[in-house]
C-alpha positions as CSV (number, residue, x, y, z in Angstrom):
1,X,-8.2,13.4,0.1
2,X,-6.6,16.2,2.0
3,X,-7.6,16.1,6.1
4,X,-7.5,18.9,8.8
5,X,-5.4,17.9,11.1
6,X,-4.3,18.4,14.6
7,X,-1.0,17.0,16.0
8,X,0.5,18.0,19.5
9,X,3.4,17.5,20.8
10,X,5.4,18.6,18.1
11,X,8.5,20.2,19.5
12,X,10.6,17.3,19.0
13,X,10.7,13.9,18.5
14,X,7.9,12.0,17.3
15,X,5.4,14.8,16.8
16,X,7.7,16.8,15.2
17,X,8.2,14.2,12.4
18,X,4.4,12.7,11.7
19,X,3.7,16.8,11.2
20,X,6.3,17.2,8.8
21,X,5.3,13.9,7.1
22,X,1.5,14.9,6.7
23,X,2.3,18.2,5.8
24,X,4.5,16.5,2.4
25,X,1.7,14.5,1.7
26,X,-0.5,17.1,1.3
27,X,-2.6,17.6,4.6
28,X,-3.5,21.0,6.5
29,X,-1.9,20.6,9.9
30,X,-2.0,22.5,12.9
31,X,0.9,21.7,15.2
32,X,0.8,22.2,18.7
33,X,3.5,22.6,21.4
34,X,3.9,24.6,24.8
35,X,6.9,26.6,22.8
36,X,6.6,28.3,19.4
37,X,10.3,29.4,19.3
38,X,10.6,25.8,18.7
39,X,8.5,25.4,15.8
40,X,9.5,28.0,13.6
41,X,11.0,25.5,10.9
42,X,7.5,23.9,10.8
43,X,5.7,27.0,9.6
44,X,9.0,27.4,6.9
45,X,7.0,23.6,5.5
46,X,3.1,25.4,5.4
47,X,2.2,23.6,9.0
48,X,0.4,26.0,11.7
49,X,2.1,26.0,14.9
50,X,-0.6,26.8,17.6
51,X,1.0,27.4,21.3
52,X,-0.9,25.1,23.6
53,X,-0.4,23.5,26.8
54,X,-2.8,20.0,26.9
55,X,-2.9,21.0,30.8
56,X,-4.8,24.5,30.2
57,X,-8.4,23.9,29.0
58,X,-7.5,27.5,27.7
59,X,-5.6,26.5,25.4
60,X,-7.3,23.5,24.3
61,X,-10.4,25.8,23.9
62,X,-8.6,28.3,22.0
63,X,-6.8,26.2,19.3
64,X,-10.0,24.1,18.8
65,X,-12.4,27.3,18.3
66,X,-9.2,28.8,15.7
67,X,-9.2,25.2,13.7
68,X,-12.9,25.5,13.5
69,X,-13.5,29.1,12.3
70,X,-10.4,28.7,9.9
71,X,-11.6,25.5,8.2
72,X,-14.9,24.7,9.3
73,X,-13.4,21.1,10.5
74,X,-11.2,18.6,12.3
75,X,-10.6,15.6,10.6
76,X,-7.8,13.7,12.6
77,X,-6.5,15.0,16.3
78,X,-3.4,13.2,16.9
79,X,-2.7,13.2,20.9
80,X,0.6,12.9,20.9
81,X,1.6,15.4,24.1
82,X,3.3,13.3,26.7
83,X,6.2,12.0,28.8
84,X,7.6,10.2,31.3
85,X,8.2,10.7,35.3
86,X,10.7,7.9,36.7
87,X,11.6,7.6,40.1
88,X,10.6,5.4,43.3
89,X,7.2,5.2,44.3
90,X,8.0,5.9,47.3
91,X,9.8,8.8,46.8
92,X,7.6,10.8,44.1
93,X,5.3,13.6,45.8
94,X,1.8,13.0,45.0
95,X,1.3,16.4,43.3
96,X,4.0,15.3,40.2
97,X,2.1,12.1,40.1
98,X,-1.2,14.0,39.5
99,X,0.5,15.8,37.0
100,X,1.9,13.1,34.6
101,X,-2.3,12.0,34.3
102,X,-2.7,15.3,33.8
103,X,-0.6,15.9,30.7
104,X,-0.7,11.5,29.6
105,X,-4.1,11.4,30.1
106,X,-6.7,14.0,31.3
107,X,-5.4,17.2,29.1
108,X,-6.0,14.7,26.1
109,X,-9.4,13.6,27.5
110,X,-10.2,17.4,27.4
111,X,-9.0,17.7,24.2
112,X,-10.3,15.1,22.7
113,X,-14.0,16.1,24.4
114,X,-13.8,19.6,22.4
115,X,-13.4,18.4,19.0
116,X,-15.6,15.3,19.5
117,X,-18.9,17.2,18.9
118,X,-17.3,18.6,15.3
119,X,-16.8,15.4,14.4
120,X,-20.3,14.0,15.2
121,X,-21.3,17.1,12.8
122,X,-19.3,16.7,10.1
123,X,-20.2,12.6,9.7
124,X,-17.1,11.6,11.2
125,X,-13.4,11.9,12.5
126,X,-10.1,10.3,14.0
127,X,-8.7,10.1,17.1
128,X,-5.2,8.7,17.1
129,X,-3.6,8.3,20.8
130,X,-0.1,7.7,21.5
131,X,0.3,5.1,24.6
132,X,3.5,3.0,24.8
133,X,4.3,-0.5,24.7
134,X,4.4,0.7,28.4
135,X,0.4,0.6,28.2
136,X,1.0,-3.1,28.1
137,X,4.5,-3.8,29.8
138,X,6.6,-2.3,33.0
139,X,10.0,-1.3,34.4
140,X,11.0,-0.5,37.7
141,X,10.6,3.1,39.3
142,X,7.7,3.9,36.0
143,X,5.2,3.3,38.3
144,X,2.9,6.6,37.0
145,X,3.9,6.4,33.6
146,X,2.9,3.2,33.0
147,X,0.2,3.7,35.3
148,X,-0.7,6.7,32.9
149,X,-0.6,4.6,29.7
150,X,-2.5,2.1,31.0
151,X,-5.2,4.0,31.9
152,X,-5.0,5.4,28.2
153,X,-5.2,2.2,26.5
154,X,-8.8,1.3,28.9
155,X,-9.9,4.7,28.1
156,X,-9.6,4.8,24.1
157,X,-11.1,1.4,24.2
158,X,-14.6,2.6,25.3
159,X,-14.5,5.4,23.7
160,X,-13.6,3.2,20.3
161,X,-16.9,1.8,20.7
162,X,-18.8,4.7,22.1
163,X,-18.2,7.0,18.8
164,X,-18.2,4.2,16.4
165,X,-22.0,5.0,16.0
166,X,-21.1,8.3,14.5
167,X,-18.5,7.2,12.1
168,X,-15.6,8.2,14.5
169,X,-12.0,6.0,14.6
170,X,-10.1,5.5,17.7
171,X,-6.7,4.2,17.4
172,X,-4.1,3.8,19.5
173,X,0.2,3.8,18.5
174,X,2.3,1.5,20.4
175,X,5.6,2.9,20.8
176,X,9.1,0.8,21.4
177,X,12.4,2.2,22.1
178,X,12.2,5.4,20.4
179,X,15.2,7.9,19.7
180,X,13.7,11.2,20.5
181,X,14.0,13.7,23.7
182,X,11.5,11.5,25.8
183,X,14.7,10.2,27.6
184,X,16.2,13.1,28.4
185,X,12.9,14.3,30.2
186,X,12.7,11.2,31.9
187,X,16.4,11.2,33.1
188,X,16.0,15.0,34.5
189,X,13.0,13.5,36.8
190,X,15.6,10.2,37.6
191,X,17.6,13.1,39.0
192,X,15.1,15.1,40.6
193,X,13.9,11.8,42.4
194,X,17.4,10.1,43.4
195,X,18.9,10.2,47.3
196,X,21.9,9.3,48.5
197,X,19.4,8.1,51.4
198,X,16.7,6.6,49.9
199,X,16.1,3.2,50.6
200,X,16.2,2.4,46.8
201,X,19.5,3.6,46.1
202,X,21.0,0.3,44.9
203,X,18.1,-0.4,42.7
204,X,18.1,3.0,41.0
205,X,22.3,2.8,40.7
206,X,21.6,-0.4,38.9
207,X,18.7,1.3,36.7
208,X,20.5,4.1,35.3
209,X,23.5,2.3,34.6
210,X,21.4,0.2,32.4
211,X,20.1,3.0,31.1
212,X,23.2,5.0,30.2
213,X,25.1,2.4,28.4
214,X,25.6,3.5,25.0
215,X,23.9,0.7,23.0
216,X,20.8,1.3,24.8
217,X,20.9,5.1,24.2
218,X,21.4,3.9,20.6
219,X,19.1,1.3,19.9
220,X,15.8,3.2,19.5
221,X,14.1,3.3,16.4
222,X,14.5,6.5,14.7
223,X,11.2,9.5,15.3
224,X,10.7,9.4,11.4
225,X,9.9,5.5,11.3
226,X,7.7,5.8,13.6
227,X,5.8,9.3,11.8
228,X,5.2,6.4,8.9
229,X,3.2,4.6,11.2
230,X,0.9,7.9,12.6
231,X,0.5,8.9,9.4
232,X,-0.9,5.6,8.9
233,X,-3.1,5.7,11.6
234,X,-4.1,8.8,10.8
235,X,-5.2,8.4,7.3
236,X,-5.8,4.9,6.1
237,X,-9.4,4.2,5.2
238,X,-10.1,0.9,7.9
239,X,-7.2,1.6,10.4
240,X,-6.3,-1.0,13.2
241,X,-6.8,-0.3,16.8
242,X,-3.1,-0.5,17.3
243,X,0.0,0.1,15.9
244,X,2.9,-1.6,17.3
245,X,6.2,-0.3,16.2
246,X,10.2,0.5,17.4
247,X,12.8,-1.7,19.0
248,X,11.8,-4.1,21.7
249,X,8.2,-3.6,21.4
250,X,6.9,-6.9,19.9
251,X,9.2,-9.0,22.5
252,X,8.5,-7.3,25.3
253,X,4.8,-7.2,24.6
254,X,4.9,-11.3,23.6
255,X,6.9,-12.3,26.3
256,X,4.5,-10.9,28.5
257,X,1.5,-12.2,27.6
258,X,1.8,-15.5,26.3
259,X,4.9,-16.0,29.5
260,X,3.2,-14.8,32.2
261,X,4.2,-11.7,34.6
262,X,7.0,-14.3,37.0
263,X,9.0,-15.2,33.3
264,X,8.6,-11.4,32.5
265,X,9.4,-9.8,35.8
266,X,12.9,-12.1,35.6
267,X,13.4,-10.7,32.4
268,X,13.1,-7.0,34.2
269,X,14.9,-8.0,36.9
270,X,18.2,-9.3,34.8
271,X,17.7,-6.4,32.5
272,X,17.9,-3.9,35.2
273,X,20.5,-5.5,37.5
């Protein structure tokens, strides 16, 4: 059965690739991104690119009011706007810290508030949130991003079992290592964030060495394996309330929890000199 569906995020990467996927198999979707220049292929494949930025309640407004008047419903939002700030805790000004919550976590709360009431309407609906196996796990210098996603994964849990009364889903996607323009946002903020004097400087040498050796930059799980899984999420009749998927994710995610934090942070601290 064909769904309504909104996806953001969809510039690039993973987004980009789960909207392309749903589109195939049949599905009205509305893709959303901060830029429509770079969506234009998307509309060429009968998706609807909608220009929205998760931080403007504008925006969310708007493209939630145009989904509704054009189809009368919203099957399936897909909150998949996000990225990632590293840098030293220390170091970070609190103002960018208040801004990776707002676009990981508080533009999708707003978001997903506006179509929640359609859904309780129409006898039903998915939400499908994209956390990280970084909702689970940490690295050095992610402090807000994985402070970020592990507020999401506490927050979709309640509201899992605060909509399941009205027939409303709430899953989350765990992603690995993922091949997709996430790093190249989260090396400009290394760069924004790195000093010659900060007190860190040897730690965050080590870091993005590890980081720029070629067979990590190569490693990640291809965007469209990972559209498989959100269209999964997205569609099946009884979904899970995660999806775990992409290189490293499973490991990292085990080691952790059936090793203990001291095992794990030796793991980190080998991994990232």
């Amino acid at each position: 059965m064909s769904k309504v569906i909104l996806v953001t995020g969809t510039s690039s990467g993973m987004g980009r690739e789960t909207a392309l996927l749903l589109a195939r198999k049949g599905h009205t979707v509305y893709a959303g991104a901060r830029r429509l220049d770079r969506m234009q292929d998307l509309a060429e494949q009968g998706i609807k690119p909608v220009q929205m930025d998760v931080t403007k309640e504008d925006d969310n407004e708007r493209v939630v009011s145009g989904i509704i008047e054009s189809e009368r419903r919203i099957d399936v939002l897909i909150n998949n706007a996000g990225f990632g700030m590293y840098g030293p805790v220390e170091d970070i000004p609190l103002d960018d810290a208040r801004y990776q919550f707002e676009v990981n976590l508080f533009g999708l709360a707003h978001l997903t508030r506006l179509v929640l009431p359609h859904m309780r309407a129409q006898g039903g609906g998915r939400i499908v949130n994209t956390s990280s196996m970084g909702g689970k796990i940490f690295i050095p210098f992610g402090a807000w991003y994985h402070a970020s996603k592990h507020a999401l994964e506490g927050w979709s849990d309640c509201l899992r079992i605060e909509t399941a009364p009205f027939n409303i889903q709430v899953v989350l996607v765990e992603p690995g290592l993922i091949r997709t323009e996430f790093g190249d946002v989260t090396g400009a903020y290394m760069g924004k964030y790195y000093s010659p004097e900060s007190a860190y400087k040897g730690q965050l040498d080590a870091f993005i060495a590890a980081l720029s050796d070629p067979k990590a930059q190569t490693r990640g799980t291809e965007a469209r394996v990972l559209a498989e899984v959100f269209v999964r999420a997205a569609t099946t009749a009884r979904p899970r309330r995660r999806y775990v998927k992409g290189v490293m994710a499973r490991p990292l995610l085990f080691v952790r929890k059936w090793f203990g934090d001291r095992v794990y942070e030796s793991f980190v601290r080998r991994a990232f000199g």
